[in-house]
N, C-alpha and C positions, 0 to 999 in steps of 0.2 A: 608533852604527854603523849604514851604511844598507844592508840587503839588502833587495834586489827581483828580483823574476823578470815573467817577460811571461803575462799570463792570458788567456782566451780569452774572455772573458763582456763582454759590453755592456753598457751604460746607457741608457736612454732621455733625454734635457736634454728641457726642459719642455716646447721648441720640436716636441720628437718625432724628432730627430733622433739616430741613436744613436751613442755615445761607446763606443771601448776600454779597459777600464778596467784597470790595472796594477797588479798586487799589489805593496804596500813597506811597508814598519816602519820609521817614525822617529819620535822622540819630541817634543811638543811640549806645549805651552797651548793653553784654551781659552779668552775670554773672553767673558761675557756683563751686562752691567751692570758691577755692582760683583762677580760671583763671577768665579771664577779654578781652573779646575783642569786636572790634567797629563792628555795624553792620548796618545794611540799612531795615527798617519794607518796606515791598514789597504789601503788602496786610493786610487787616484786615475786621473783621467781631464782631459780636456780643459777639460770642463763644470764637474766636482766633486771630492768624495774622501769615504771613509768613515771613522770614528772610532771608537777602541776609546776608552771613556770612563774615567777612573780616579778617578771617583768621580760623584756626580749636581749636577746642573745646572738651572737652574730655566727655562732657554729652550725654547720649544714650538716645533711645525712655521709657520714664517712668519718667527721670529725672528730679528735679526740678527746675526751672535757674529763675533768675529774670532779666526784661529788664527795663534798664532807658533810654526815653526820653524826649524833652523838652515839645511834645505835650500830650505825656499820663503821666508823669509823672514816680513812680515806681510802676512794673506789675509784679506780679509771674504768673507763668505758669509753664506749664508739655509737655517736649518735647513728641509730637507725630508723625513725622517724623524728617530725618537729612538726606540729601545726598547731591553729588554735589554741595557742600556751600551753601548749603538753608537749612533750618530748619524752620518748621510747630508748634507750638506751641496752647494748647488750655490752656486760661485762667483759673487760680483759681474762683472758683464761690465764693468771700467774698463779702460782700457789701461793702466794700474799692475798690477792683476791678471792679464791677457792678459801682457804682458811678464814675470811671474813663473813663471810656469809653460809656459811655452814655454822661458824659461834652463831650469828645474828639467828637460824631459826633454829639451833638448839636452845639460847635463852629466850626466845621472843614468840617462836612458832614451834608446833609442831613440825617435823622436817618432814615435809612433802614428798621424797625420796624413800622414805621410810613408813608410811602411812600401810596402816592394816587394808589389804586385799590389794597391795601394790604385787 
């Protein structure tokens, strides 16, 4: 089940440019190597998204992990935080990834890119 509402908090992408980030709850995978665990996307943005962790994982800040969900589909990213079972993740820039989450807030959110008085 996916509930999301609109948050007001920003992000910084590494570039320093800041992102909207969108509060939502949907369940997914995390994968890194050979480990494998369920996780909860907690937030998302343009850039990234944050992870409620449902259990620990041996990837560090740098690392590459990919996440499968039912609404974004499969996303690589590069952890850039991990503490207290949360982990921060900023998206690969491919155009496989750009194309996925662009669909994900045209059917799921409003596109925060596009938002009236942007």
């Amino acid at each position: 089940m996916l509930a999301a509402t609109r948050q007001d908090s920003f992000s910084a992408s590494q570039d320093g440019r800041q992102t909207q980030r969108i509060r939502c709850r949907f369940k997914g995978t995390l994968d890194y190597l050979s480990q494998q665990i369920d996780i909860r996307v907690i937030d998302i943005s343009r850039t990234g998204m944050a992870l409620q962790l449902e259990g620990w994982i041996e990837a560090k800040r740098g690392s590459t992990v990919t996440v499968r969900t039912t609404e974004l589909g499969l996303i690589e990213g590069t952890v850039r935080w991990y503490r207290a079972g949360k982990m921060g993740l900023e998206f690969a820039q491919t155009s496989n990834t750009l194309a996925q989450i662009s669909a994900y807030f045209r059917h799921f959110h409003r596109d925060p890119a596009n938002a009236p008085g942007r």
